[in-house]
Backbone and ligand atoms as CSV (ligand in chain L), in Angstrom:
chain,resi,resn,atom,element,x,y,z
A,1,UNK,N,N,63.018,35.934,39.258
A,1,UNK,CA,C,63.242,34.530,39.627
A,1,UNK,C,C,62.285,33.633,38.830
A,2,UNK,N,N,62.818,32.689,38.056
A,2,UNK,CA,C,61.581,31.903,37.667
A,2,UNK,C,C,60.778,31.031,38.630
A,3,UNK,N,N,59.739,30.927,37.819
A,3,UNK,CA,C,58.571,30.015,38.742
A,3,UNK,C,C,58.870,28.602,39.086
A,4,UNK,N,N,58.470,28.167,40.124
A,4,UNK,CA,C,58.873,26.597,40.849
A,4,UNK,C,C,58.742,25.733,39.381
A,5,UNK,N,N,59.289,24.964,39.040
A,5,UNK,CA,C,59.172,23.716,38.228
A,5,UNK,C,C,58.154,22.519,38.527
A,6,UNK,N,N,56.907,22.651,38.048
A,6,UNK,CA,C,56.383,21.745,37.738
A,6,UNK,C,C,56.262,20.602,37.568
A,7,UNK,N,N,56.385,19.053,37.497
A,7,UNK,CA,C,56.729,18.270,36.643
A,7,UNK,C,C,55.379,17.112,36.971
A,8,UNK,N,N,55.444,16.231,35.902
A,8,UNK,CA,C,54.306,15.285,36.040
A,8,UNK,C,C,54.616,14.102,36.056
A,9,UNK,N,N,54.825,12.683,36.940
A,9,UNK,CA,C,55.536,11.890,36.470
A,9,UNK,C,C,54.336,10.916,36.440
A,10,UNK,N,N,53.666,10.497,35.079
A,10,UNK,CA,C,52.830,9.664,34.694
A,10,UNK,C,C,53.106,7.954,34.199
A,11,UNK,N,N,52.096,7.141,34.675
A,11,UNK,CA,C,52.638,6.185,34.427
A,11,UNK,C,C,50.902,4.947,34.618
A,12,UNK,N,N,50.944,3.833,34.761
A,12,UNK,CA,C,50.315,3.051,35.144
A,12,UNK,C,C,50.031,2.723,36.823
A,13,UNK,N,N,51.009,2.510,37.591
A,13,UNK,CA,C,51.169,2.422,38.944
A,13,UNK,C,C,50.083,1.423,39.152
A,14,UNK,N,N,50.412,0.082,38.521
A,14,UNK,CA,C,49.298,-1.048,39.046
A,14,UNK,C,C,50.111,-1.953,38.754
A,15,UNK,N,N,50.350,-2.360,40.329
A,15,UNK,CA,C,50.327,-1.436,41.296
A,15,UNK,C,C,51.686,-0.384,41.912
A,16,UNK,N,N,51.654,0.368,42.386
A,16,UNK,CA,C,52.859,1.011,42.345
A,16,UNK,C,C,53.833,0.470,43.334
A,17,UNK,N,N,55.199,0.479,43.264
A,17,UNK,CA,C,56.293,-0.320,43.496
A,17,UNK,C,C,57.399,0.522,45.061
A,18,UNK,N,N,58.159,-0.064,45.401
A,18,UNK,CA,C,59.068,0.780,45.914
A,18,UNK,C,C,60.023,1.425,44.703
A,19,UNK,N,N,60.332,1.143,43.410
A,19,UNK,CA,C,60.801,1.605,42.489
A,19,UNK,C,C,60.200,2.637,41.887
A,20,UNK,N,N,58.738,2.971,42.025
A,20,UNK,CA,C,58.216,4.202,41.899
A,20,UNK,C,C,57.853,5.031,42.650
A,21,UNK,N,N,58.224,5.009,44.458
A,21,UNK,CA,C,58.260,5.351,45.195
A,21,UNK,C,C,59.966,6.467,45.585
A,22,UNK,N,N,61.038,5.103,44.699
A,22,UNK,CA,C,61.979,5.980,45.103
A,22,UNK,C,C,62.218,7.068,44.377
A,23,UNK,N,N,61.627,7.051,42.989
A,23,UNK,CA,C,61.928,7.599,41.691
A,23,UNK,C,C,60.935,8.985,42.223
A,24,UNK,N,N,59.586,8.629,43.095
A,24,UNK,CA,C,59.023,10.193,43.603
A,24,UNK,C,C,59.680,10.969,44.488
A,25,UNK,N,N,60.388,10.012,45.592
A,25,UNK,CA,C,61.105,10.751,46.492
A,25,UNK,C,C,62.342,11.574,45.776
A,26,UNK,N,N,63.199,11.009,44.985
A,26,UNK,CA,C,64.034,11.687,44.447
A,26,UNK,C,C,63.629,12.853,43.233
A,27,UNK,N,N,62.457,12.839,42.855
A,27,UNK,CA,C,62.105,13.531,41.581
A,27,UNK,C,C,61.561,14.813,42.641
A,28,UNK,N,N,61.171,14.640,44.047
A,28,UNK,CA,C,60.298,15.575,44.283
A,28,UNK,C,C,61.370,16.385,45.218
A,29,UNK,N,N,62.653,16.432,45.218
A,29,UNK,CA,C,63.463,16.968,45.438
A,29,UNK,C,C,64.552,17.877,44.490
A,30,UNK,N,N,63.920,17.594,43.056
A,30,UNK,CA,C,64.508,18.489,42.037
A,30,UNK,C,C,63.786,19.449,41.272
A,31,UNK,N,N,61.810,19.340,41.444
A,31,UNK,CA,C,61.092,20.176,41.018
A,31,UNK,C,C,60.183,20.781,42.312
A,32,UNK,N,N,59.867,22.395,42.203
A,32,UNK,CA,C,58.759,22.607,42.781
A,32,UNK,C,C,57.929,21.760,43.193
A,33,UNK,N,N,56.753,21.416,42.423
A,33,UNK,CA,C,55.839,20.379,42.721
A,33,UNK,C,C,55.223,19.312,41.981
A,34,UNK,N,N,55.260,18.046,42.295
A,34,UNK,CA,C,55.590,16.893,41.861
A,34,UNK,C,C,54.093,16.256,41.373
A,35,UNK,N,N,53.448,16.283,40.112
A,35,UNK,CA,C,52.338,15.731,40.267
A,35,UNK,C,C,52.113,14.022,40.026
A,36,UNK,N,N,51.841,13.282,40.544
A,36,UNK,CA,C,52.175,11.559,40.039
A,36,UNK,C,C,50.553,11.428,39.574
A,37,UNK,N,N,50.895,11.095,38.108
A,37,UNK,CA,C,49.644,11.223,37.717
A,37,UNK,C,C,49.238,9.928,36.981
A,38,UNK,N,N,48.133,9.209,37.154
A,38,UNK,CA,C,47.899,7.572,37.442
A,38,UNK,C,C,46.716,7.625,35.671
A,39,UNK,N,N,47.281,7.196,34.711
A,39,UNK,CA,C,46.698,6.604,33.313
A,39,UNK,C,C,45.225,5.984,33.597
A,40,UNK,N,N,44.298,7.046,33.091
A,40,UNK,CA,C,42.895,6.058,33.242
A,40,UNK,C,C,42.806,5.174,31.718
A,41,UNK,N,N,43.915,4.210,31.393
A,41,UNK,CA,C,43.830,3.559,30.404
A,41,UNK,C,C,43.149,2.530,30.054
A,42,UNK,N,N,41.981,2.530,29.182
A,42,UNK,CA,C,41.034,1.422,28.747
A,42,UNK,C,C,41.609,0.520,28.027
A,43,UNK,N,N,42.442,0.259,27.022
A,43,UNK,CA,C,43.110,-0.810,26.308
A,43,UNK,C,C,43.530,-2.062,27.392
A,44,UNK,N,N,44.407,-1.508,28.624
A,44,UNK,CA,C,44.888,-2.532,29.584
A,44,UNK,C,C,43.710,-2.962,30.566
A,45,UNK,N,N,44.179,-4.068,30.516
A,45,UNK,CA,C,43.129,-4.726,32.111
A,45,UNK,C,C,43.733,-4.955,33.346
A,46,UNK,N,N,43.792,-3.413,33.731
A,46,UNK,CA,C,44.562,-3.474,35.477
A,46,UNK,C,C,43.805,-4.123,36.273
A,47,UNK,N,N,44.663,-4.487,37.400
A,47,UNK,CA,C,44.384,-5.396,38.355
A,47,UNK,C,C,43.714,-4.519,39.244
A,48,UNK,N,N,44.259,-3.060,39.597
A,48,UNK,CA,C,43.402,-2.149,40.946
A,48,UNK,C,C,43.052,-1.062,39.717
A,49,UNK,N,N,41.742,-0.463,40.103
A,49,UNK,CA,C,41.183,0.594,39.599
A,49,UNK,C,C,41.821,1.990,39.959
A,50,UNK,N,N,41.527,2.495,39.162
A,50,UNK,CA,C,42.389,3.765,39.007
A,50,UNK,C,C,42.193,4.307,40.413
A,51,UNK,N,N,40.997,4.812,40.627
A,51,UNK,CA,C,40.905,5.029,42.171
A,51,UNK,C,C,41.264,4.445,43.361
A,52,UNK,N,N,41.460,2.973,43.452
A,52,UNK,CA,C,42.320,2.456,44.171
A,52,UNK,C,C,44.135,2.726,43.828
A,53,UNK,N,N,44.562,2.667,42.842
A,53,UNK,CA,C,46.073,3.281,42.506
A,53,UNK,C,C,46.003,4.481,43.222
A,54,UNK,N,N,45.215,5.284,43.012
A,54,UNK,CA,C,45.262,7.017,43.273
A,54,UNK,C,C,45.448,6.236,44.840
A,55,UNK,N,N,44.727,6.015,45.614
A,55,UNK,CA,C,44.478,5.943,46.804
A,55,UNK,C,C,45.836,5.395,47.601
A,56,UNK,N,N,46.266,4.094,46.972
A,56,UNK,CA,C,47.623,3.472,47.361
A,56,UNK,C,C,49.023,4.580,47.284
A,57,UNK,N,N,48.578,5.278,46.500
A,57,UNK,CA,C,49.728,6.422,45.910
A,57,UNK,C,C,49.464,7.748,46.982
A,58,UNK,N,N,48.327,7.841,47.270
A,58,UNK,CA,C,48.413,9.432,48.325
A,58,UNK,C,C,48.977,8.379,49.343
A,59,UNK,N,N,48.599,7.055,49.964
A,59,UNK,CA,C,48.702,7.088,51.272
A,59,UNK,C,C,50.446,7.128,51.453
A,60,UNK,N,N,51.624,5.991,49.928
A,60,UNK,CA,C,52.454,5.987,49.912
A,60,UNK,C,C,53.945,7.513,50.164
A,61,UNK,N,N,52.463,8.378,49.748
A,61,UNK,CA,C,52.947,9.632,49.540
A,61,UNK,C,C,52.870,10.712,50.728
A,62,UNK,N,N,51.940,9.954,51.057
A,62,UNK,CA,C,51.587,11.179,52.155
A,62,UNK,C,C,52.677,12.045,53.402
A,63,UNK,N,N,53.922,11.726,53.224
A,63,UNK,CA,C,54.757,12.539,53.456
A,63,UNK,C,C,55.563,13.811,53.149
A,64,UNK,N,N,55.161,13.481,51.426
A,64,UNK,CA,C,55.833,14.762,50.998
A,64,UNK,C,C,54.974,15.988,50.579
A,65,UNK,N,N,55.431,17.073,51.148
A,65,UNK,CA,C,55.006,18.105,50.879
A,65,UNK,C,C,54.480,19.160,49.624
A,66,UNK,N,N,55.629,18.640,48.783
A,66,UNK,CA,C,55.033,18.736,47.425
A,66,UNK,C,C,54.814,17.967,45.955
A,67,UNK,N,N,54.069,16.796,46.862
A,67,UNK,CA,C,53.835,16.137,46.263
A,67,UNK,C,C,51.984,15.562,45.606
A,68,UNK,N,N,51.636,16.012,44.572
A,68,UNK,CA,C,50.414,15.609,44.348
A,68,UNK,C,C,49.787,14.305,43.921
A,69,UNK,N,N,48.928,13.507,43.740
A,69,UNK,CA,C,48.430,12.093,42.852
A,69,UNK,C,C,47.134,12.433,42.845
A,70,UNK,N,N,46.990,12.152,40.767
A,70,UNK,CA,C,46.068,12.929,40.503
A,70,UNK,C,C,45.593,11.755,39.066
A,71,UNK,N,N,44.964,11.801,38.506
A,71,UNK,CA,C,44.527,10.844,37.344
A,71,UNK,C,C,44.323,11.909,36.146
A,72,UNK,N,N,45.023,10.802,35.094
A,72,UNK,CA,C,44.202,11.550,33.548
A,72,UNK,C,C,43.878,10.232,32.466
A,73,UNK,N,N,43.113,11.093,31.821
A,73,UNK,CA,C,42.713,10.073,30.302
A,73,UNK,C,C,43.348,10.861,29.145
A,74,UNK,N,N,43.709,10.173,28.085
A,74,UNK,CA,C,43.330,11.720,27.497
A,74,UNK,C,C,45.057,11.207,26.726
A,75,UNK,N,N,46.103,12.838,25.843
A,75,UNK,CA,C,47.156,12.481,25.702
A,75,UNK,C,C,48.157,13.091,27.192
A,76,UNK,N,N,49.045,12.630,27.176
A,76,UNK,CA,C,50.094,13.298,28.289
A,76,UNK,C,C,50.007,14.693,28.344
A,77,UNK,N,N,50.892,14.828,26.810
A,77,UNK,CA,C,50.801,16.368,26.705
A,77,UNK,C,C,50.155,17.301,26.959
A,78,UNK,N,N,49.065,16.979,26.508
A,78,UNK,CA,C,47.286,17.171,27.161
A,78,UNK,C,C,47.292,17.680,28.415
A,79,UNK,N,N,47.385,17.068,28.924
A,79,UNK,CA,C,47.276,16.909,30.303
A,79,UNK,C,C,48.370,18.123,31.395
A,80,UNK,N,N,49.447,17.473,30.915
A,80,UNK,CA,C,51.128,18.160,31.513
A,80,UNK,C,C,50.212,20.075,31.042
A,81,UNK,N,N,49.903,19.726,30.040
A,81,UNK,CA,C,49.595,21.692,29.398
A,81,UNK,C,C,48.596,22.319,30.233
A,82,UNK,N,N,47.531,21.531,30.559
A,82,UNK,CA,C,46.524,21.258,31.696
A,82,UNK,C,C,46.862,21.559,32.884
A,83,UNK,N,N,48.163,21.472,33.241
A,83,UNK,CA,C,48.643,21.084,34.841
A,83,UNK,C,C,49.731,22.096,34.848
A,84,UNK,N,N,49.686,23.250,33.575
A,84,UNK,CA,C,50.979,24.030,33.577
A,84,UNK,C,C,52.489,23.477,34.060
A,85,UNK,N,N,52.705,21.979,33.543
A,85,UNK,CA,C,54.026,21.714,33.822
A,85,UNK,C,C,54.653,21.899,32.895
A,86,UNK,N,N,55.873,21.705,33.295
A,86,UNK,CA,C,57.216,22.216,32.484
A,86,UNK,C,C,58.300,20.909,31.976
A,87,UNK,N,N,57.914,19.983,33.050
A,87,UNK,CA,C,58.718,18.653,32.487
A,87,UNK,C,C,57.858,17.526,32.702
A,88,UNK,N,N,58.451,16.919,32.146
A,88,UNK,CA,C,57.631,14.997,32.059
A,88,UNK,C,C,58.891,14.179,33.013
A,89,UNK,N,N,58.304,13.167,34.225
A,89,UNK,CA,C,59.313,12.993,35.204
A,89,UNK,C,C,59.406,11.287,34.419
A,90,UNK,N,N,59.964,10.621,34.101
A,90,UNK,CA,C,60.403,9.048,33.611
A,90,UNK,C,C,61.400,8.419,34.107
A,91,UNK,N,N,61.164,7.264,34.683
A,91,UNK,CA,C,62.320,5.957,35.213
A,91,UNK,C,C,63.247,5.521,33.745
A,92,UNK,N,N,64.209,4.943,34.038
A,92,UNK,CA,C,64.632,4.004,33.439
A,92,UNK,C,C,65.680,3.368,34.030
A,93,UNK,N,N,64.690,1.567,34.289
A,93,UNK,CA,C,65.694,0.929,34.957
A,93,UNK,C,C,67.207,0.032,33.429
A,94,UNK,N,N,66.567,-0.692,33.065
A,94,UNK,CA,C,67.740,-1.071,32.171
A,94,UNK,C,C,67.413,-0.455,30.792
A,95,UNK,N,N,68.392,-1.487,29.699
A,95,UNK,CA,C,68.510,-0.700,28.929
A,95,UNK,C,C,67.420,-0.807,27.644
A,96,UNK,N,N,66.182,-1.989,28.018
A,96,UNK,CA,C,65.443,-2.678,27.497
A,96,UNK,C,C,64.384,-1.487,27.875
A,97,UNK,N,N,64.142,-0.162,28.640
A,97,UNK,CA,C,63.467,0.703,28.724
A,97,UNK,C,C,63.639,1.752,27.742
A,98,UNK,N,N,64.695,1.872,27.138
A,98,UNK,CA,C,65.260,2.807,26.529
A,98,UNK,C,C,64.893,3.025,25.200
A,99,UNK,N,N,64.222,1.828,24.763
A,99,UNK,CA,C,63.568,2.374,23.379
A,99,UNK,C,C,62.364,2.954,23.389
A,100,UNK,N,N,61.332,2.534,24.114
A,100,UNK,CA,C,60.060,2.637,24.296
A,100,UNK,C,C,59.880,4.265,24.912
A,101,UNK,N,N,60.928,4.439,25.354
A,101,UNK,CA,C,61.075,5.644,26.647
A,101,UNK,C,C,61.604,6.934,25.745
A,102,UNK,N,N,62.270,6.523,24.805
A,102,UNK,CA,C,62.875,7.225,23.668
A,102,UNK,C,C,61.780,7.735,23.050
A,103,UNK,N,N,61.141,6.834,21.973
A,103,UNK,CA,C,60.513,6.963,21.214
A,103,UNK,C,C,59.211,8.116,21.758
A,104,UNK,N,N,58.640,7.618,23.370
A,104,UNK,CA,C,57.583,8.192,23.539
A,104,UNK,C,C,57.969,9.697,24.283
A,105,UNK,N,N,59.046,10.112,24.514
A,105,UNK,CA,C,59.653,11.392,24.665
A,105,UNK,C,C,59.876,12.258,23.412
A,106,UNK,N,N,59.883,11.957,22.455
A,106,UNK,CA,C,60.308,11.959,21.197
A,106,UNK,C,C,59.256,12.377,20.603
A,107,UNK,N,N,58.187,11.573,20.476
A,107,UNK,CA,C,56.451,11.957,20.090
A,107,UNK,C,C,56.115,13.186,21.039
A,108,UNK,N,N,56.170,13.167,22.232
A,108,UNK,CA,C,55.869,13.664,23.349
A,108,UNK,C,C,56.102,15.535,22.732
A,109,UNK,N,N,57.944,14.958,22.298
A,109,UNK,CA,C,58.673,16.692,22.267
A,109,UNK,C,C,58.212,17.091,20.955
A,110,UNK,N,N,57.156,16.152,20.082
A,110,UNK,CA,C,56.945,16.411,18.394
A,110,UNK,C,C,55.661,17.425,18.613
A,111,UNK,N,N,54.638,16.924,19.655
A,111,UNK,CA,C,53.644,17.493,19.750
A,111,UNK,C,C,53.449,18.928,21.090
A,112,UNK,N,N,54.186,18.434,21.518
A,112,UNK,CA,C,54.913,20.083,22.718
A,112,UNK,C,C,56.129,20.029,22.812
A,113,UNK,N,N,57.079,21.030,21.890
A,113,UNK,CA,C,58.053,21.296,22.062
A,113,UNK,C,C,58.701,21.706,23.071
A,114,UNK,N,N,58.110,22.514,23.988
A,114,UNK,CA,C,58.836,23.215,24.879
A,114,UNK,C,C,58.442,22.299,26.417
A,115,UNK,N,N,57.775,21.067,26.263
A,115,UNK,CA,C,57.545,20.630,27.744
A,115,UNK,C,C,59.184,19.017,27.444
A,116,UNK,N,N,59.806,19.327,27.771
A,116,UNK,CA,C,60.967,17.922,28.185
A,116,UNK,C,C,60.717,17.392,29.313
A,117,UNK,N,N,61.155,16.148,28.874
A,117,UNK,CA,C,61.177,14.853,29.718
A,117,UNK,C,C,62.066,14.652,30.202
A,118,UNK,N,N,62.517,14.863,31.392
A,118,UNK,CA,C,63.972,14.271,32.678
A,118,UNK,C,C,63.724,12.545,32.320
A,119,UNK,N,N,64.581,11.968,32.608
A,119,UNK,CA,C,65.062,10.409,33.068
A,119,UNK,C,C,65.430,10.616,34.238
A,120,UNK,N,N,65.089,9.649,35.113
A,120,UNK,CA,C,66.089,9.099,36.345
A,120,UNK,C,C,66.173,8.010,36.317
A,121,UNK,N,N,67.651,7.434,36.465
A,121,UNK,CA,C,67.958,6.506,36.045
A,121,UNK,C,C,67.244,5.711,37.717
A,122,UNK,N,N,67.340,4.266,37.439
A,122,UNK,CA,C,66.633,3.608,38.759
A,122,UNK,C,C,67.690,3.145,39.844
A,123,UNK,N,N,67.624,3.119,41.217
A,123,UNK,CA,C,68.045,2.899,42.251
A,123,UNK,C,C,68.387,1.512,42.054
A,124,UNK,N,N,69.410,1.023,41.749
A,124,UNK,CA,C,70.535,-0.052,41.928
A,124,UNK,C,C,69.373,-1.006,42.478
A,125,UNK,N,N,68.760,-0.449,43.830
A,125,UNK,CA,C,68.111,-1.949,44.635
A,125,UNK,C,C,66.658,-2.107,43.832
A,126,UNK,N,N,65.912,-1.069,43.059
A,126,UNK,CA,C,64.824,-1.291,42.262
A,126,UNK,C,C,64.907,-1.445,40.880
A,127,UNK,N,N,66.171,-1.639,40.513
A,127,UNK,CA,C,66.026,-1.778,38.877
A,127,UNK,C,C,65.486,-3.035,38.241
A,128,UNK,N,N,65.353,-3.959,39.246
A,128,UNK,CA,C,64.889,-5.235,38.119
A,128,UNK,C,C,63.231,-5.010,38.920
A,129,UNK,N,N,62.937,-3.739,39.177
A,129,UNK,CA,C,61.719,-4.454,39.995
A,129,UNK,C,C,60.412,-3.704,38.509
A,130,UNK,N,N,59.236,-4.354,38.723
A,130,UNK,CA,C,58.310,-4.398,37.819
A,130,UNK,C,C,56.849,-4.285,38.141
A,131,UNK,N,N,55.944,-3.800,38.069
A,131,UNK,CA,C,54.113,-3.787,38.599
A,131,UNK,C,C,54.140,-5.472,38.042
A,132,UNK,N,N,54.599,-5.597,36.921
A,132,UNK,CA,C,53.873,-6.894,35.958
A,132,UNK,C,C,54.534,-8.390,37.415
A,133,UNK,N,N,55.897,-8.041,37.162
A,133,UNK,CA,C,56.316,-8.901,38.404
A,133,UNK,C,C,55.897,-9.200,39.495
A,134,UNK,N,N,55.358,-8.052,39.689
A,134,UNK,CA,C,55.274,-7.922,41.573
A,134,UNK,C,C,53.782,-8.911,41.384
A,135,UNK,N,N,52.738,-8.483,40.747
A,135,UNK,CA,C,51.502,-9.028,40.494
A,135,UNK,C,C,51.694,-10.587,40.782
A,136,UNK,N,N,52.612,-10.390,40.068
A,136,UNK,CA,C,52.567,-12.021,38.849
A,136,UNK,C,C,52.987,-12.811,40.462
A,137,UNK,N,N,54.089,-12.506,40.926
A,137,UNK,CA,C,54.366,-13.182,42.620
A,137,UNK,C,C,53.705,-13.435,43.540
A,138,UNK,N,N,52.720,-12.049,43.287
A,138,UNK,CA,C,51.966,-11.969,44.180
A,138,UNK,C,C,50.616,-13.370,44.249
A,139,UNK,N,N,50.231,-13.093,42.923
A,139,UNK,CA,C,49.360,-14.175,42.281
A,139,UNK,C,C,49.896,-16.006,42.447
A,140,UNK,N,N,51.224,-15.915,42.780
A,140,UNK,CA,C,51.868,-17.207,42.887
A,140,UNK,C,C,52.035,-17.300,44.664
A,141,UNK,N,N,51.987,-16.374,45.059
A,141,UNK,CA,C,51.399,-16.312,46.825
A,141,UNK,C,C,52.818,-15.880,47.440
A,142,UNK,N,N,53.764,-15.620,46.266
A,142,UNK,CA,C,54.811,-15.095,46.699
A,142,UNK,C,C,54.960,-13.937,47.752
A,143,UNK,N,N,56.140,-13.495,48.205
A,143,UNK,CA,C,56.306,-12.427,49.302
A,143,UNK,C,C,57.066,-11.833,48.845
A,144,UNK,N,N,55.911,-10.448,48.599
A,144,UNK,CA,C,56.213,-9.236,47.963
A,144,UNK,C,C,56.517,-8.153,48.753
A,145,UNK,N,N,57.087,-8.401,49.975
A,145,UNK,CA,C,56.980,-7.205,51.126
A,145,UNK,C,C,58.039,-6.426,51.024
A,146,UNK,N,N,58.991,-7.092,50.026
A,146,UNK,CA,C,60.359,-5.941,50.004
A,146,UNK,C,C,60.196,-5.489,48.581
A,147,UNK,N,N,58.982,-5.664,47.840
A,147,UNK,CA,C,59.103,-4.831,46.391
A,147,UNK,C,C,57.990,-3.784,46.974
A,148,UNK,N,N,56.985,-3.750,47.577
A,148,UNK,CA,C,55.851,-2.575,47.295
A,148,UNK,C,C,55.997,-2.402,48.890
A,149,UNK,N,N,54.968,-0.857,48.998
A,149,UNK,CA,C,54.924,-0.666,50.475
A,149,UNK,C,C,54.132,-1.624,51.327
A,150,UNK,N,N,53.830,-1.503,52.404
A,150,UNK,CA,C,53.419,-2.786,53.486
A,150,UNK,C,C,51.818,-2.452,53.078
A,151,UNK,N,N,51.082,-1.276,53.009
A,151,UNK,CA,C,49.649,-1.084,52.887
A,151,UNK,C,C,49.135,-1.713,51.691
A,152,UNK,N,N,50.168,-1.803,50.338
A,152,UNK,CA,C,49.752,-2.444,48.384
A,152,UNK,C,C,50.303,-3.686,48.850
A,153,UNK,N,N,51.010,-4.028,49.777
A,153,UNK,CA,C,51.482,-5.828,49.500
A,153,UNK,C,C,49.863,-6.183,50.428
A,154,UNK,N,N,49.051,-5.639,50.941
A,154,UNK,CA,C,48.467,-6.125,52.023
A,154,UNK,C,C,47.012,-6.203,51.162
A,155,UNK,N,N,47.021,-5.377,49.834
A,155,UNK,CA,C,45.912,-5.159,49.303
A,155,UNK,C,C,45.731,-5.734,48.083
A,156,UNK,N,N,47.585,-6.546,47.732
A,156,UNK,CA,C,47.700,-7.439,46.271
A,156,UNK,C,C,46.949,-8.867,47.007
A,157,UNK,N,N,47.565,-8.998,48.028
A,157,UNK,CA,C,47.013,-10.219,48.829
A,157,UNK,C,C,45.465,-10.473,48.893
A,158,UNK,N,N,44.928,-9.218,49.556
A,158,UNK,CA,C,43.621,-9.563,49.879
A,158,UNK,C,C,42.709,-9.803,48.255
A,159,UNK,N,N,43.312,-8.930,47.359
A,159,UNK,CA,C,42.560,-8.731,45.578
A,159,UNK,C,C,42.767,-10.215,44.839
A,160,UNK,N,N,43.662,-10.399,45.522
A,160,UNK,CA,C,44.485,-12.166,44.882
A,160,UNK,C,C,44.122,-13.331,45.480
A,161,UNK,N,N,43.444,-12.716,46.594
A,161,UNK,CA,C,43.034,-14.109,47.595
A,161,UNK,C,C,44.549,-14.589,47.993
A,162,UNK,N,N,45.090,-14.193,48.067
A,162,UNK,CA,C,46.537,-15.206,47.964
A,162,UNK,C,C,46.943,-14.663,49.454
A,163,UNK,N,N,47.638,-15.828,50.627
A,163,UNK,CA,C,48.193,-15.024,51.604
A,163,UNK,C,C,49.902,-15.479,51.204
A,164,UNK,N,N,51.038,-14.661,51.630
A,164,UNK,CA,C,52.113,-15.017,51.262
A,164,UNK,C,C,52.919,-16.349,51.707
A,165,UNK,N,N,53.699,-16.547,51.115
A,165,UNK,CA,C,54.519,-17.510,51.790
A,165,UNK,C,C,55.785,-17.080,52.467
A,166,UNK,N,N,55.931,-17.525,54.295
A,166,UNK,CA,C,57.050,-17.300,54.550
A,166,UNK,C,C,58.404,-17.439,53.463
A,167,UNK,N,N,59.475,-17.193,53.857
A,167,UNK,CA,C,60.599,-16.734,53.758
A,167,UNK,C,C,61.285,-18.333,53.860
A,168,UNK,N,N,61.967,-18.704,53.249
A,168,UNK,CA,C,62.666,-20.353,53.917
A,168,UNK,C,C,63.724,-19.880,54.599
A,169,UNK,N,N,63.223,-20.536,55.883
A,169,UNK,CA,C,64.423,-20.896,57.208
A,169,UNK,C,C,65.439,-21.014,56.829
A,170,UNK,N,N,66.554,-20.780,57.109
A,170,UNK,CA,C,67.248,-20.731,57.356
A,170,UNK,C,C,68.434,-22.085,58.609
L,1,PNS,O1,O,53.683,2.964,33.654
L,1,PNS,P1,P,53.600,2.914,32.165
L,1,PNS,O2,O,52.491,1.978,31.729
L,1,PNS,O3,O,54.916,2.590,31.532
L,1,PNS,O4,O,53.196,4.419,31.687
L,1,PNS,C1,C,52.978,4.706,30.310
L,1,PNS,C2,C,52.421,6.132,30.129
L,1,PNS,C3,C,51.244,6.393,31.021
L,1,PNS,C4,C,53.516,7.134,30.451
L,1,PNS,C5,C,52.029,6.296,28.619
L,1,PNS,O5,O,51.273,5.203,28.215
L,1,PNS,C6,C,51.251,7.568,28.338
L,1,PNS,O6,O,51.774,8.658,28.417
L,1,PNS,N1,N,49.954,7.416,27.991
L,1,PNS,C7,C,49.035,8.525,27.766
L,1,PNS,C8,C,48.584,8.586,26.324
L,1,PNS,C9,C,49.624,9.284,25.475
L,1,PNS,O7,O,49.950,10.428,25.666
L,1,PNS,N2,N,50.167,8.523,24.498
L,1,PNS,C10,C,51.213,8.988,23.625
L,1,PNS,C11,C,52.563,8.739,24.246
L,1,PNS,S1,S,53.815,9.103,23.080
């Protein structure tokens, strides 16, 4: 019998979304065990520290069973070889993802041949959704309670100073 499937689905997660929430729930139902692994990237200037992402991500997670959140620096590949996985887990909501997502699967399969990258395509109700967006709303005092879970909308608020704005009446 072969061994459980591995997979790593790496990304930024600042902050992480219900669109990367659904993309774990569904990814962690097609591999063994699911590692969500959070970019300690110095070039960008995230809004939550890696250890706060990690933290927003176990609590988001903390239901599934085989599911890990874990941090790297470093290259992917690196890392995935590190973590004995077997696939690279990737969203793609439209079609404006598809080059970037290409290209870096592509590099990815140049430098480890034998580790592939799955796509899942995105959930109809999260495809236009975005970290950069959600921020950016958030920062405008917008109400972000139906893009991220209730614990990251509660913690964009408090990091933003910003409290939301009701909903217009109706
Ligand atoms: O959530 P993001 O910002 O779209 O995730 C991008 C991520 C983390 C998948 C990508 O930047 C990455 O893999 N970085 C690690 C460094 C690396 O391996 N670079 C070469 C990619 S071809």
């Amino acid at each position: 019998m072969p061994a459980p499937l591995i997979a790593v689905y790496p990304g930024s997660f600042d902050p992480p979304t219900n669109g990367h929430l659904d993309l774990i729930a569904r990814g962690s139902r097609l591999v063994g065990q699911l590692i969500v692994a959070v970019l300690e990237n110095t070039q960008k200037q995230p809004l939550f520290t890696v250890a706060e992402r990690v933290e927003m991500l176990k609590e988001a997670t903390a239901s599934f069973t085989n599911v890990e959140v874990d941090s790297f620096a470093g290259l992917l590949v690196d890392y995935a070889a590190h973590r004995q996985a077997g696939v690279i887990l990737r969203g793609i909501r439209a079609i404006s993802d598809y080059e970037i997502e290409l290209q870096m699967a592509l590099l990815n399969r140049r430098m480890r041949p034998h580790l592939e990258t799955i796509f899942l395509m995105a959930s109809e109700e999260h495809s236009f959704l975005s970290s950069r967006m959600v921020k950016e709303i958030a920062t405008l005092a917008g109400d972000v309670s139906s893009f991220v879970p209730p614990a990251v909308s509660k913690r964009l608020h408090a990091k933003l100073g910003s409290s939301p704005c009701k909903p217009p009446q109706k």
